[in-house]
N, C-alpha and C positions, 0 to 999 in steps of 0.2 A: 666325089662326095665332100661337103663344104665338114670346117674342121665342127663347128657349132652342132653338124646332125651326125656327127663321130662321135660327139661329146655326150649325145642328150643319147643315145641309143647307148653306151657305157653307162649311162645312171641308170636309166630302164633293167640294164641287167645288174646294178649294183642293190637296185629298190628291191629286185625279186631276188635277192640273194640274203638282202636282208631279211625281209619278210619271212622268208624259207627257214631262218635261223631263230625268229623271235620264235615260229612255232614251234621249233623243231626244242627250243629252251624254254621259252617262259609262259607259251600254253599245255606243255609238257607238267611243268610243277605246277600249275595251278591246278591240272586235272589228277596228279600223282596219286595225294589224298586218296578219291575218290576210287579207283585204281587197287590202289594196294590194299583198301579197306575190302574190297570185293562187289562195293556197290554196281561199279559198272567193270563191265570186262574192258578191256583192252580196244578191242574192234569199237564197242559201242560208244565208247570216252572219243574215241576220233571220228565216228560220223557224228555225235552231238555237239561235240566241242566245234567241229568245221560246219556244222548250220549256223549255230547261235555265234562263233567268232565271225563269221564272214558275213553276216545277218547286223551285227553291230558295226563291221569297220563300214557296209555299204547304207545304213539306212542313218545311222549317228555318228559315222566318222566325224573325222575333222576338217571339215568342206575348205573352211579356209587354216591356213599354218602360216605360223613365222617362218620365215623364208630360213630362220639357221633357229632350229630348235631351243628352248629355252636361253633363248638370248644369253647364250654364251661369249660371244664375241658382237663384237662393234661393228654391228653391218657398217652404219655409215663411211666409216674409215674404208669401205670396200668402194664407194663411188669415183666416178671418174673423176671430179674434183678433192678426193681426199690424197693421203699418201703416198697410196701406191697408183697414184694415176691412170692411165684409159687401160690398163690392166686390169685393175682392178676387180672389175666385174667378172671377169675371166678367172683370175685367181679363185675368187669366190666359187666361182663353180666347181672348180677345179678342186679346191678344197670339199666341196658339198660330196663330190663322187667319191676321194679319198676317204671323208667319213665313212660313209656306207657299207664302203669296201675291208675297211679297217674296223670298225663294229661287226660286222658281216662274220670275220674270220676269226677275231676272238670268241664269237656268241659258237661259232664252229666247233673251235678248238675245248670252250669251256664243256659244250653237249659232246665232243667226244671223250673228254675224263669223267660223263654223268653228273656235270655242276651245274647246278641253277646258281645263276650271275642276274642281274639287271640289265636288260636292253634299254634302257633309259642309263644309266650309267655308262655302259660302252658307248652309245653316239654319242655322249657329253663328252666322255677322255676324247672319242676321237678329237669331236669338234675343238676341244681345248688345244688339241696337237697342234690343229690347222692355224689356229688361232698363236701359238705360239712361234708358229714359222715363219708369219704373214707379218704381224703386227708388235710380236714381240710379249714380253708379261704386261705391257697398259693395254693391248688389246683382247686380255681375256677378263670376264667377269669373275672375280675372285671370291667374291659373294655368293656367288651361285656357287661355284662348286665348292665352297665352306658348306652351304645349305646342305649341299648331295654327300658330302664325306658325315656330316652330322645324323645324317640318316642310316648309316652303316648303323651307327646306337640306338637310333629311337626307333625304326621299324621293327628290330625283331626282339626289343626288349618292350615290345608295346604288344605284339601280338603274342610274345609269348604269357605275357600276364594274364590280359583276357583270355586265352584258351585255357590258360589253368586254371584261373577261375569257374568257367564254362563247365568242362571237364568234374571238376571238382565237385560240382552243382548236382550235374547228371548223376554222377555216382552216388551222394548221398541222398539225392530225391529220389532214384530209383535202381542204381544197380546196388545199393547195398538195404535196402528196404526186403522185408519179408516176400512181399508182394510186387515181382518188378513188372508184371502185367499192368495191373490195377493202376498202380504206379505209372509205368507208362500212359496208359489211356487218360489219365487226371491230368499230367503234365505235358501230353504233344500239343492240344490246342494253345496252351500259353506259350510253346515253344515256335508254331508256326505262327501265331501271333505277330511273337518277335523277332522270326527269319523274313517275314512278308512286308511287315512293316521298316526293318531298315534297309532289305534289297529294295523298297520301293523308292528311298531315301537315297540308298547309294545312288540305283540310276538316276534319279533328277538330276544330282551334285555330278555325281561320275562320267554318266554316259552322255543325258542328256543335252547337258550342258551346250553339248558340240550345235546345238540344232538351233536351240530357245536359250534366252536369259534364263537363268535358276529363279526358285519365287523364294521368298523370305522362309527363314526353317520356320518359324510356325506356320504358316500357310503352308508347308510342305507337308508339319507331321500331322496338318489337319487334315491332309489328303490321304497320307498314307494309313495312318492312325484307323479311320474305318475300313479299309479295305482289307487290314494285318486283320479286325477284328471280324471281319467276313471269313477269312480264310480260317480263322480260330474255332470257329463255332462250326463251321460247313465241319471239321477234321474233327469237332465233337462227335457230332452226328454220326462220323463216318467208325471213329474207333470202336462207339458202343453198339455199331449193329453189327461188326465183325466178331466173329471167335477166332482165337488165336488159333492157327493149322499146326502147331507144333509140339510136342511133347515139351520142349528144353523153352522154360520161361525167355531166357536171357537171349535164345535163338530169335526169342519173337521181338524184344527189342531192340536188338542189333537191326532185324529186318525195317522195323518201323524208323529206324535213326540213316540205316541205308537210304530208304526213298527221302529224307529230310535233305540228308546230301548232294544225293542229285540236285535238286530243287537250287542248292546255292553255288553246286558248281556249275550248271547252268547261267547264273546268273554270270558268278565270273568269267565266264567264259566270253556272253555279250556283252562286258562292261569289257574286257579287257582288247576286244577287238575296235570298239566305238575308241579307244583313247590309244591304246600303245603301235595301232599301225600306223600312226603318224611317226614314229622313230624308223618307219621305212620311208614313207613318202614326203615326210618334211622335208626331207633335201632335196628328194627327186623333185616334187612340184617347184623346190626354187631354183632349179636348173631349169625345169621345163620355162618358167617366167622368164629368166636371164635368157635367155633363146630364142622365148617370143620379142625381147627388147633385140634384140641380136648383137647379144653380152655388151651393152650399150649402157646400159642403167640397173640399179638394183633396187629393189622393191624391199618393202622392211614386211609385208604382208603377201604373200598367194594365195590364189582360188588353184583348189584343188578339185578336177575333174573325176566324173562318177568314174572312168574308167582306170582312171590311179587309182582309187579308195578301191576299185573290184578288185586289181592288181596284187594290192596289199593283204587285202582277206584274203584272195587266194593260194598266195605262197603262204600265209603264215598258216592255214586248212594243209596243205602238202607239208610242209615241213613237220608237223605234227605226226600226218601217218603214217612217213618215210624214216623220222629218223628219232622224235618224239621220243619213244620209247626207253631212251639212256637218263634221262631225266625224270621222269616216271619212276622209273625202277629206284632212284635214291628219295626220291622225296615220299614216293610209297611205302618204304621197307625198309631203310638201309638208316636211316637216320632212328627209328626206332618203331614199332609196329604198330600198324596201324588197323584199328575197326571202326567201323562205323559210327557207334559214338564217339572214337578218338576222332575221329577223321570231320565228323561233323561240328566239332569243338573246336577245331583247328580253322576251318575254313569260316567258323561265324565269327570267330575271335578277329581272324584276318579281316573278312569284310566290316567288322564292326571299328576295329582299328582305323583302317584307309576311312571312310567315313567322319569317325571322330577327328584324324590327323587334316584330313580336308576341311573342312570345318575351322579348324583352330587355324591355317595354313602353316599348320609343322611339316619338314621333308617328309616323306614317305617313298620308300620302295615296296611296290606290292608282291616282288619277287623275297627279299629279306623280311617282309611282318608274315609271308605264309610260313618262311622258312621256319621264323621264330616259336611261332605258334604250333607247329608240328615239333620242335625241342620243348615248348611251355608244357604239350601236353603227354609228353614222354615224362617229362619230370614231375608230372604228380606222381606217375608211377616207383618214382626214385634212378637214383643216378644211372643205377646199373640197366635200368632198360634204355638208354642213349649211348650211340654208336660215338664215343670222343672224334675217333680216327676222321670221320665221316665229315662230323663237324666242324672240326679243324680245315681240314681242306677246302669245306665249301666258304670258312671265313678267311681262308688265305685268299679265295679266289675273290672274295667281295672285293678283298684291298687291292689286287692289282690289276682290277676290270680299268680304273680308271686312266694308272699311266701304260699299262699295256695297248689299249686304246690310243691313246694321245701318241705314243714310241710309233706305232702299225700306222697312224693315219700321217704323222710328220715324215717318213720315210716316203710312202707312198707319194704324198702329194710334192715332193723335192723331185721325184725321179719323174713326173707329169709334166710338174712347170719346165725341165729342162726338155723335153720332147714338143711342149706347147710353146713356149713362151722364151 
C-alpha cells in the first residue's frame, strides 16, 4: 500500500471523526434550546436535526472549498517551488490531517465537560498550529485570526441583546397582558411573519450561497417579504378557528411559542449542515486533491464529491444521537431555564444576529451568538436566574479553543512529518 492511500484513508477517518464531534457539539447546542424548553423530546430533536443537518450538508453543502479553510495560511508557500520545496505538497496534507485530528479531539474533550466551543474556531487553531510549524508567524494569516478572537465579543454580546430585546417584547405584548390568549393570537401571525421572512433571508445569504450567487438584499427581502406575509395570514386564519384545549392561559402560549421553535430550529439545523460540514471535509477534499496530483502540486481551490458531503452529514446526524446529549443538557437548563418563549427568543435573536453580522461582514460564531442569547434571555429575568459557574467555564473554554487547537495540531503534525518525511 503506496504511503499517498495510507494518507488519504487517515484523513477519511479523521473527516468522520470530525464530523462525529461537530455533531456531537455544535448540533447539540443549536438543538439544546429547543430541548430543555420541552418543545421537542430528546429522541425527536435527533431524528429532525439528522434529516434537515444532512439534508443541508448534501443538497447545499460546499461542493467546492478552499483547500485550507479560511485561508489561514499561505497555501502558496506550500508549492513545490516555494520554501519548503517538492515537500511541500506533502507537508500540506500532512498538516490538513493533523488539523482534523487535533479539532476532532478538542471538540471531544470540550462535549465531554458539556461545553459548547466553536468548530470553526478549533480547525482554525488547529490549522494556525500547522501553519506555525511549517512556515513560521509570516505564514499564518494574523488578520484572520484577530477577526475570529474579535468574535469572542461581538457574537454573544449581539445575540445576547437581541434576545432580550425579543424576550422582553413577548412578555409585555403578552405574557404580562390580562389576556395572554387574545394576546397571543393578535401577535403570532406578526411573529411568524418575521421568523419566515428572515429564515428565508438567512438561507439565501447562509445556506444557499453554497449552490447560487446570493441576489441583492432587496431582491432578496422582495422575495422573502411575501412569503413571511403568506405564512402570517395562513397562522391568522389558523389561531382564530382554534379554541385553546387548556384550562392554564399561559399553558396555551408556551404551546403556541413551542411549535414557533421548532420551525427555527429546524431551520438551524439545515443551515448549519449546508455551511459548518465543510470544517470536516475542507481538509479532507484537499488531501483527497493533493492525492489526485499525487502530492505533486497544490490547488488553492477543490471540488468536493457528493460522497464527502454524504460523509460529513452523516457523522455530524451520529455524533448527535450517540453523544449530543452532554451539550444539550447545558445549553438547555444548566446556563438558566429555559421555555418556549425563552427558548424561541433566543434562537430568533441568534438567527437574526448571524444574518445581520453576515450582512455587515462582522466575525460571527454561531456557536457563541446562541450561547449569548440563551445568557441575554436569562437576564431579563435578573441575575440570579444565570448559572455564573456555568458561564464562566463555557467562556474559559471559548479562550483556549484556539491555542489548545493550534498546541494538539503542531504536536500531532511533528510526530507525522518524522514517520513521513
Amino acid at each position: 500500500m503506496s504511503i499517498g492511500l495510507i494518507i488519504l484513508i487517515v484523513t477519511l477517518v479523521g473527516g468522520a471523526y470530525m464530523a462525529w464531534n461537530i455533531g456531537a457539539n455544535d448540533v447539540a447546542n443549536a438543538m439544546g434550546t429547543s430541548v430543555g424548553s420541552g418543545a421537542l423530546t430528546l429522541a425527536q430533536a435527533v431524528v429532525l436535526a439528522g434529516v434537515f443537518e444532512f439534508a443541508g450538508a448534501v443538497l447545499v453543502g460546499s461542493h467546492v472549498t478552499d483547500t485550507v479553510r479560511g485561508k489561514i495560511i499561505e497555501v502558496a508557500m506550500f508549492q513545490p517551488t516555494g520554501p519548503l520545496g517538492a515537500n511541500g505538497p506533502m507537508l500540506l496534507a500532512l498538516g490538513m490531517v493533523s488539523a482534523l485530528f487535533a479539532a476532532g479531539i478538542w471538540l471531544h474533550f470540550s462535549t465531554w465537560l458539556s461545553l459548547p466551543v466553536s468548530t470553526t474556531h478549533s480547525i482554525v487553531g488547529a490549522i494556525v498550529g500547522v501553519g506555525l510549524v511549517t512556515l513560521g508567524t509570516h505564514g499564518v494569516d494574523w488578520g484572520t485570526v484577530g477577526n475570529i478572537t474579535a468574535s469572542w465579543i461581538i457574537s454573544p454580546i449581539l445575540g445576547a441583546v437581541i434576545a432580550f430585546g425579543t424576550f422582553v417584547l413577548i412578555r409585555r405584548r403578552i405574557l404580562e397582558t390580562e389576556d395572554p390568549v387574545g394576546a397571543t393570537r393578535r401577535t403570532a401571525p406578526y411573529l411568524i411573519f418575521a421568523v419566515i421572512t428572515l429564515l428565508f433571508l438567512s438561507f439565501i445569504y447562509k445556506a444557499l450561497k453554497n449552490v447560487v450567487a446570493a441576489p441583492s438584499f432587496v431582491l432578496a427581502l422582495a422575495m422573502a417579504v411575501p412569503i413571511g406575509g403568506v405564512g402570517g395570514l395562513i397562522t391568522r386564519w389558523g389561531v382564530h378557528r382554534t379554541e385553546p384545549q387548556v384550562a392554564d392561559p399561559y399553558k396555551y402560549v408556551e404551546r403556541v411559542f413551542g411549535r414557533l421553535q421548532v420551525i427555527t430550529a429546524l431551520y438551524v439545523a439545515f443551515a448549519h449542515g449546508a455551511n459548518d460540514v465543510a470544517n470536516a471535509i475542507g481538509p479532507l477534499a484537499a488531501v483527497a486533491n493533493l492525492a489526485t496530483e499525487g502530492f505533486a502540486q497544490v490547488a488553492t481551490r477543490a471540488p468536493v464529491p457528493l460522497w464527502v458531503l454524504a460523509l460529513g452529514g452523516a457523522g455530524i446526524v451520529m455524533g448527535l444521537a450517540t453523544y449530543g446529549y452532554r451539550v444539550i443538557r447545558t445549553v438547555g437548563g444548566a446556563i438558566t431555564e429555559i421555555t418556549p418563549t425563552r427558548g424561541f427568543s433566543a434562537e430568533f435573536g441568534a438567527a437574526t444576529t448571524v444574518l445581520i453580522a453576515s450582512r455587515m461582514g462582522l466575525p460571527i460564531s454561531t456557536t457563541h451568538t446562541l450561547v449569548g442569547a440563551v445568557i441575554g434571555v436569562g437576564f431579563a429575568h435578573g441575575m440570579g436566574a444565570l448559572n455564573f459557574r456555568v458561564i464562566r467555564n463555557i467562556v474559559n473554554s471559548w479562550i483556549a479553543t484556539v491555542p489548545a487547537g493550534a498546541i494538539l495540531a503542531a504536536g500531532i503534525f511533528v510526530m507525522l512529518r518524522s514517520l513521513v518525511i
